[in-house]
C-alpha positions in Angstrom: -35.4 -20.5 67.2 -33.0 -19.8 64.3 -29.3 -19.4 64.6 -26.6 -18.2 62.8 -23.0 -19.7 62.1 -20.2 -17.4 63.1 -16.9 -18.8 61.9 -14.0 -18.6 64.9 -11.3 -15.9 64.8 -8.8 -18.9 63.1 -11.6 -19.5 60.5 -11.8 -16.1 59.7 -8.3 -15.8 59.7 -8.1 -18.8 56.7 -11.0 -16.8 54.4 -9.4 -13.5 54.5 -5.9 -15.7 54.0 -7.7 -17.0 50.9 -9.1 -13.6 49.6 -5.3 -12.1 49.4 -3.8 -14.7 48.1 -6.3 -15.0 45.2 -5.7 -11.4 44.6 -2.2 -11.5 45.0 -2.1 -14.8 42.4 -4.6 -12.0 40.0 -1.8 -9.4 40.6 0.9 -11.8 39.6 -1.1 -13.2 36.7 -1.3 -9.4 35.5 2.2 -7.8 36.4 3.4 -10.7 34.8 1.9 -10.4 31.7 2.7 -7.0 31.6 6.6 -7.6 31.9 6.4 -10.3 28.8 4.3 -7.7 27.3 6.7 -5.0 28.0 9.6 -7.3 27.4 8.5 -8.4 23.4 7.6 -4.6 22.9 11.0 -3.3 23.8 12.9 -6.8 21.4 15.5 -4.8 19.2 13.2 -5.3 15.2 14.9 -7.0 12.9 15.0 -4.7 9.3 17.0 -6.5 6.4 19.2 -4.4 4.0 17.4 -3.2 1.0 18.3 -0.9 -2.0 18.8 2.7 -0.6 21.1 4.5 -2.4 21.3 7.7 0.4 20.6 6.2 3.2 24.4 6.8 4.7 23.5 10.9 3.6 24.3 13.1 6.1 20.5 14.2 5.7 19.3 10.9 6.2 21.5 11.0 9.2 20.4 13.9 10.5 16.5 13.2 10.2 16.6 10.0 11.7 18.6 11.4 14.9 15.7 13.9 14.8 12.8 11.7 14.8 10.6 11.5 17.6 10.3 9.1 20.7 6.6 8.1 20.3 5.0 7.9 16.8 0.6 6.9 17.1 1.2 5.3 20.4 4.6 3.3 19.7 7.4 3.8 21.6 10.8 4.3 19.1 12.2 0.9 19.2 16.1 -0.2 18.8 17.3 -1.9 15.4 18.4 -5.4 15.5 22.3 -5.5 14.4 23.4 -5.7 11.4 21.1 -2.1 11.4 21.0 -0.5 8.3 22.0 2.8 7.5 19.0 5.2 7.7 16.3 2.9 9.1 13.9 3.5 12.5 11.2 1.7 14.0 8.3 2.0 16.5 7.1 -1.0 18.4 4.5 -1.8 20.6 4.9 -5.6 20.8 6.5 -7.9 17.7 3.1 -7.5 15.2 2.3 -3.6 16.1 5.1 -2.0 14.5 6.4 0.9 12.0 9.1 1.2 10.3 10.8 3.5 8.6 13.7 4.2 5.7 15.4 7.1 4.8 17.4 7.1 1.4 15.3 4.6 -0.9 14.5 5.1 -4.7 11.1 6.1 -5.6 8.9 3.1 -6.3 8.2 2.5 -10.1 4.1 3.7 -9.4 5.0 6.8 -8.7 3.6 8.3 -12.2 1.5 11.3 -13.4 -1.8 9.0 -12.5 -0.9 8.5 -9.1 -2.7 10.0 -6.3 -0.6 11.8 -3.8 -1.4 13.8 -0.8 -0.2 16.6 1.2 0.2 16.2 4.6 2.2 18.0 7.3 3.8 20.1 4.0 5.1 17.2 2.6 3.5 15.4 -0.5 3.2 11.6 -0.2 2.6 8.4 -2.2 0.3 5.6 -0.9 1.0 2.3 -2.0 -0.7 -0.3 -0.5 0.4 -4.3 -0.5 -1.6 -6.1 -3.1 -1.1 -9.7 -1.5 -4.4 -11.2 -0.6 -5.5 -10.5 3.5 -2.4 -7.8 4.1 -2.9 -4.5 5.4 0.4 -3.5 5.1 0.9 0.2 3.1 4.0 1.8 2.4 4.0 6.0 2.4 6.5 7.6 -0.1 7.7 11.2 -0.1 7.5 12.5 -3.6 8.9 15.7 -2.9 11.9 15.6 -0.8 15.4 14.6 -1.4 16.4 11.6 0.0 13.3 9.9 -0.5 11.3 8.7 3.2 9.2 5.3 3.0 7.2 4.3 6.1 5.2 0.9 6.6 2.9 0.3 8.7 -0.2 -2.1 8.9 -4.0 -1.7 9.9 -3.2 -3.0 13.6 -0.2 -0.6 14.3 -2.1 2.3 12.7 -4.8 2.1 15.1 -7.1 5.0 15.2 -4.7 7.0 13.3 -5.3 8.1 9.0 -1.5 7.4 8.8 2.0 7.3 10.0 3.4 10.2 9.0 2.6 13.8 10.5 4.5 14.0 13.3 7.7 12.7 11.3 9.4 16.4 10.6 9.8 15.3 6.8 9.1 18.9 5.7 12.8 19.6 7.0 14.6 17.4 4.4 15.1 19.6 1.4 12.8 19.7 -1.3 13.0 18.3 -4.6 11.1 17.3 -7.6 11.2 14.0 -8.6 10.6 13.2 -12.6 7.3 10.9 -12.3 8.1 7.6 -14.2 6.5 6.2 -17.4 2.6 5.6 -17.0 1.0 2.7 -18.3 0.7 1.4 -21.5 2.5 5.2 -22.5 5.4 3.2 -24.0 3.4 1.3 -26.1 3.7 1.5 -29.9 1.0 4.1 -31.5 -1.6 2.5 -34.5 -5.0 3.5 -36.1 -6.6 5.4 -33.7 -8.7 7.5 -36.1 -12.2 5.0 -34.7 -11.5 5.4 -30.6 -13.8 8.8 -30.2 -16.8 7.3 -29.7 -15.2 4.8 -27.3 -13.2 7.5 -25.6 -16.5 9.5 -25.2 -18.7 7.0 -23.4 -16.3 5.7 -20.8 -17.6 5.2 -17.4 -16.5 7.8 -14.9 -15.9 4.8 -12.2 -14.9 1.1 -12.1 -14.9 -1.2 -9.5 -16.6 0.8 -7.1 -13.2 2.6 -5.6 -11.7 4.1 -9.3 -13.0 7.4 -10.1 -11.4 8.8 -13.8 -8.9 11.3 -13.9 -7.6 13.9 -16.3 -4.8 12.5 -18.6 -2.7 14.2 -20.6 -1.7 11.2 -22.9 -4.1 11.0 -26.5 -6.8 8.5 -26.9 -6.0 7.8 -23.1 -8.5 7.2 -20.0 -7.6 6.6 -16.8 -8.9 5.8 -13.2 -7.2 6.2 -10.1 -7.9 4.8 -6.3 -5.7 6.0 -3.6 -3.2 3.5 -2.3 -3.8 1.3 -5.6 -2.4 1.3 -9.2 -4.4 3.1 -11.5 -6.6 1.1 -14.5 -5.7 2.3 -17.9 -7.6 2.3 -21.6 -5.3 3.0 -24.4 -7.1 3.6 -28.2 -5.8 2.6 -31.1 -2.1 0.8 -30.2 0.1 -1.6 -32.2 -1.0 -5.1 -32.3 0.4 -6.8 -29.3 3.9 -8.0 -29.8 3.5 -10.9 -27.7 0.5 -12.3 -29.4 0.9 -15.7 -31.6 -1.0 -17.9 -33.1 -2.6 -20.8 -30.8 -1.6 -18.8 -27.7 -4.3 -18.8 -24.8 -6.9 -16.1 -25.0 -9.4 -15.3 -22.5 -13.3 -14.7 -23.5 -14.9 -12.0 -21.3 -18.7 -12.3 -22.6 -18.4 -10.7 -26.3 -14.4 -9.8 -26.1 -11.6 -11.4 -26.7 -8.7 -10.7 -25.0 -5.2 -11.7 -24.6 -3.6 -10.9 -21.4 0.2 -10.5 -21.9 1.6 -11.8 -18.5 4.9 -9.8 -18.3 5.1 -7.9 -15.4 7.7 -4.9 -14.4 9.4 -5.0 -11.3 7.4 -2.8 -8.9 4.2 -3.7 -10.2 1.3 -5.9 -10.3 -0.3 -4.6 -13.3 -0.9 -6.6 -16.9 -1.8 -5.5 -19.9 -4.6 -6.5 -21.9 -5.7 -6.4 -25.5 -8.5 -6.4 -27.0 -9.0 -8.7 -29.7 -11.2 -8.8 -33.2 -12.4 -4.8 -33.0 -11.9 -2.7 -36.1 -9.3 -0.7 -33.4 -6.8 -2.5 -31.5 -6.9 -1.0 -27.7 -5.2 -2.3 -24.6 -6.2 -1.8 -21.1 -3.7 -1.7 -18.1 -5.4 -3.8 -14.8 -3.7 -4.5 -11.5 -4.6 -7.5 -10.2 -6.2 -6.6 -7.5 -9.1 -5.6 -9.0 -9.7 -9.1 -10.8 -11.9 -8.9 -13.5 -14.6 -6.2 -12.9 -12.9 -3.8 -14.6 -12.2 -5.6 -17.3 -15.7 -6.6 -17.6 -17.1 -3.3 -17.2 -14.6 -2.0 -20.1 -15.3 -4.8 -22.2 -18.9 -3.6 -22.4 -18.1 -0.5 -23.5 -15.7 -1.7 -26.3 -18.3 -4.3 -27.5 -21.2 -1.5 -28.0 -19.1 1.2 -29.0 -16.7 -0.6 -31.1 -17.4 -2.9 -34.7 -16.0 -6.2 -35.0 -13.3 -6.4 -37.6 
């Protein structure tokens, strides 16, 4: 004959005790988190002061009191005092941010090689950071007066292509900004009476993500990936100025080249020349790419240029 145990009224009364305080320690646990959460989302961010020449503009002034409460999921977030004229942010906790500045200068990549697109009627820049394992990207307008950047990372963006539809930029007044210098444009013109044949068998991609693009510039090739600097080949330059006798060079299977170091402000580009070919030509790489499209360059210029 089998039984079965039936706890007493006061045991039953301890188990069910049990059960809704676990629960109620869960709830806490959660509701909890959710305040420090909520809490750290709603923290004032921080911006510092940078260069932006219009950012006290009544424009700028007037777009940022129009911006919207909720940009890709973030709530708009307060500025952390001393705030800057002409800034905003969204935040929904201290890494998942974007942030916004109305008034700054155009950055210096903003040249006829760029890629720009249209989107909500306004044309924009992509610039993306180049430090190693960042995400961050920076959108520019190009055609509006004063000039919009917002920054965002991969984490804040989410599902979301970018940051910047459902910002009303197309109601700051349009303008058109002169594009600045493209690379290796300012150098000093030489012989380039032997580039054809190089010109003509360039590849039409390098390093997987540059595709070419039309230039206008003579004995001139470019390639241009969204978001990054674009690679440059320039036929039949000056010798370098920078080049001396005894200075290091770099050998890149048959090429010799001498990278001159000095960088502009705004970019990570460097310049490189191409050493012992009957033409002088330089090539403009940002560093991001490394060396593949100097490599793939360089076997061009060995087969389809003599040694002097």
């Amino acid at each position: 004959m089998s039984s079965t145990y039936q706890p007493s009224r006061s045991g039953r009364t301890a188990i069910y005790l049990s059960l809704v305080l676990a629960v109620a320690l869960v709830l806490g646990v959660v509701v909890g988190a959710k305040l420090v959460f909520d809490r750290a989302a709603k923290q004032p961010v921080a911006m510092s002061d940078l260069p932006a020449p219009l950012a006290d503009s009544p424009e700028c002034a007037d777009f940022i009191a129009g911006l919207p409460d909720e940009l890709i999921g973030h709530d708009r977030a307060e500025i952390a005092e001393p705030a800057p004229d002409g800034v905003a942010a969204w935040a929904s906790s201290s890494v998942e941010r974007v942030t916004l500045r109305c008034g700054v200068d155009l950055p210096l990549q903003y040249t006829d090689y760029a890629p720009t697109e249209m989107i909500d009627g306004v044309e924009w820049l992509l610039i993306t950071d180049a430090t190693p394992g960042s995400t961050l990207a920076s959108w520019f307008t190009v055609d509006r007066t004063p000039v919009v950047a917002v920054t965002a990372d991969e984490e804040s963006l989410g599902r979301a292509n970018n940051p910047v539809e459902d910002l009303g930029a197309s109601a700051l007044p349009a303008a058109r900004h002169e594009p600045f210098p493209a690379p290796l444009s300012q150098l000093a013109a030489g012989d380039g009476a032997r580039c054809g044949d190089l010109l003509d068998n360039l590849p039409d991609t390098l390093a997987e993500e540059y595709s070419r693009i039309d230039v206008a510039e003579p004995l001139t090739a470019a390639w241009a990936a969204n978001g990054l600097e674009p690679v440059v080949l320039r036929c039949g330059v000056a010798p370098p100025e920078n080049y001396q006798p005894g200075i290091q060079l770099n050998q890149v299977n048959d090429i010799v080249w001498f990278e001159d170091t000095t960088l502009a402000n705004g970019t990570t580009s460097s310049t490189w020349f191409a050493l012992g070919r009957d033409v002088d030509i330089a090539v403009s790489v940002p560093q991001e790419t490394g060396n593949a499209a100097v490599v793939a360059l360089g076997e061009v210029i060995s087969a389809r240029t003599a040694e002097q």
